[in-house]
NUKEFI-923484 format. One line per field, with one value per residue (C-alpha): residue in one letter; residue number from 1; x, z, y. Coordinates in steps of 0.1 Angstrom, whole numbers, always signed. Layout:
code: [a	...]
pos: [NUM	...]
east: [X	...]
up: [Z	...]
north: [Y	...]
***
This chain:
code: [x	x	x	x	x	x	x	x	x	x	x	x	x	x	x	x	x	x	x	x	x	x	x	x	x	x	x	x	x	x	x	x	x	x	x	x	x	x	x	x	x	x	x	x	x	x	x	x	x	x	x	x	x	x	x	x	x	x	x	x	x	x	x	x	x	x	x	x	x	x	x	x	x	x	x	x	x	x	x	x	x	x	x	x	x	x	x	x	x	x	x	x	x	x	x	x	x	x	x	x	x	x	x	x	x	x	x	x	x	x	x	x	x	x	x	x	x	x	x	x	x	x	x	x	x	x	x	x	x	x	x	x	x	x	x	x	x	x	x	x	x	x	x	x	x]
pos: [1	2	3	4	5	6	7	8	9	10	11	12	13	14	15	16	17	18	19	20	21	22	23	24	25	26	27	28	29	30	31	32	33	34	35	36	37	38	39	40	41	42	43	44	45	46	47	48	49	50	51	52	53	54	55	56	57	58	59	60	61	62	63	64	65	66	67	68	69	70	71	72	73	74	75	76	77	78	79	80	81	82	83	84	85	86	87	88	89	90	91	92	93	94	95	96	97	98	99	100	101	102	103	104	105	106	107	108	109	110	111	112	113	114	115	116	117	118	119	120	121	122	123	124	125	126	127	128	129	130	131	132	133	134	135	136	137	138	139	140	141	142	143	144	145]
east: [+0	+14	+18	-9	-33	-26	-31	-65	-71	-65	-84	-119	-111	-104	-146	-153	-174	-186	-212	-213	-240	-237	-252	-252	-253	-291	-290	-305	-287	-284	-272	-254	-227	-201	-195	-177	-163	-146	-115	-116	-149	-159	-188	-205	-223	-239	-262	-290	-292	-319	-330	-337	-374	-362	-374	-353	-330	-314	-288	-279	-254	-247	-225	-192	-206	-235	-218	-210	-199	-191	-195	-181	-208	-187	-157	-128	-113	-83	-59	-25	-40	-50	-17	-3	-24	-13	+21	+23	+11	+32	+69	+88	+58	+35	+39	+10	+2	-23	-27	-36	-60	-45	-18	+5	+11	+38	+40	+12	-20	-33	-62	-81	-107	-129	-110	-85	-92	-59	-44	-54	-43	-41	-19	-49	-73	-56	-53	-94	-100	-79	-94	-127	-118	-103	-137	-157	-137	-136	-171	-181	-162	-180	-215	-238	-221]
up: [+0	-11	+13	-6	+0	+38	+39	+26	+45	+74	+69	+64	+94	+111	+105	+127	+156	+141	+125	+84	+60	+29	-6	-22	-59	-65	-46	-11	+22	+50	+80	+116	+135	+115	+138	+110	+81	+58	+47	+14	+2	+16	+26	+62	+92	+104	+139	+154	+115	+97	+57	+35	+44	+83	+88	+123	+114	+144	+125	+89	+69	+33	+4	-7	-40	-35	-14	-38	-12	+23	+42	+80	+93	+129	+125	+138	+175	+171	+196	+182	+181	+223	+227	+209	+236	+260	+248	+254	+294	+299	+276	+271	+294	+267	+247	+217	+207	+180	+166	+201	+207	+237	+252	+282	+301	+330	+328	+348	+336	+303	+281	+254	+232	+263	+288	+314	+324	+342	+364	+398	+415	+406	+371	+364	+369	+352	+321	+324	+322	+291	+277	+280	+266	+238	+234	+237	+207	+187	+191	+187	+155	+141	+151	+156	+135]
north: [+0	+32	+63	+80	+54	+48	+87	+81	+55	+76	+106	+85	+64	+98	+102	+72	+84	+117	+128	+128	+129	+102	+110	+75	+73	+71	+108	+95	+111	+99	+115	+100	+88	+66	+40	+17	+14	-16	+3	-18	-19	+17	+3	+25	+17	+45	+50	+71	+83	+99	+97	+127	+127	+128	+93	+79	+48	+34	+15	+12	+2	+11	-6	+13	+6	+31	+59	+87	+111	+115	+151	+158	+179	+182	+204	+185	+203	+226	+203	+222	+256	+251	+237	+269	+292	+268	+272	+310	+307	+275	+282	+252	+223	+215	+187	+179	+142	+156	+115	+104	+130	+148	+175	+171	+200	+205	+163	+162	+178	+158	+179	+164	+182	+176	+195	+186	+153	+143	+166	+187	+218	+258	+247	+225	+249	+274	+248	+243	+283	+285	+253	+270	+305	+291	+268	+301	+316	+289	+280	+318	+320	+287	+301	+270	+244]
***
């Protein structure tokens, strides 16, 4: 498998457990949470999904032979650009592990696009207020979506 591929490969895996909408080749959409996906056949499983017409589905998976397209509809959380904030209150104690989903901070306080959820004490707290502003910006800058 070529680098090229396994970069593909990566970035739709990287939709697992968010939210996308699929058009399938006949035009139908269907929107939910990918909860799998057969990396050779394309083919989906999606959850709590609804059609086009808005009709409920609790589970439902569709062919790779009938997906036409895939949409995100989350945005995916800015990890480096709060460790980059984080960066500027706490030089040289921030580390990023952007594949894994989470920042280190002083060795001690580990944040995740969820907040701190490792870690106690004034640094952790401080970590938590900064986590949020930068949630509040973020968030106010994407609107709703």
């Amino acid at each position: 498998m070529s680098a090229m591929e396994r970069r593909f490969i990566t970035e739709v895996t990287s939709l697992v457990d968010k939210v996308v909408s699929v058009v399938t080749v006949d035009g139908k959409t269907y929107t939910g949470t990918l909860t799998g996906i057969d990396p050779n056949s394309l083919s989906l499983c999606l959850s709590d999904a609804r059609d086009d017409k808005g009709r409920a589905i609790p589970k439902i998976v569709i062919s790779g032979s009938r997906v036409a397209e895939i949409f995100s509809i989350e945005k995916p959380f800015d990890l480096k650009g709060l460790a980059e904030r984080l960066e500027r209150v706490f030089p040289k104690m921030v580390r990023l592990y952007e594949k894994e989903g989470f920042i280190w901070v002083m060795d001690r306080i580990k944040v995740t696009k969820d907040g701190v959820v490792e870690g106690t004490g004034p640094a952790a707290e401080r970590v938590q207020k900064i986590y949020e502003q930068f949630i509040q910006e973020t968030m106010g800058k994407l609107g709703t979506a």
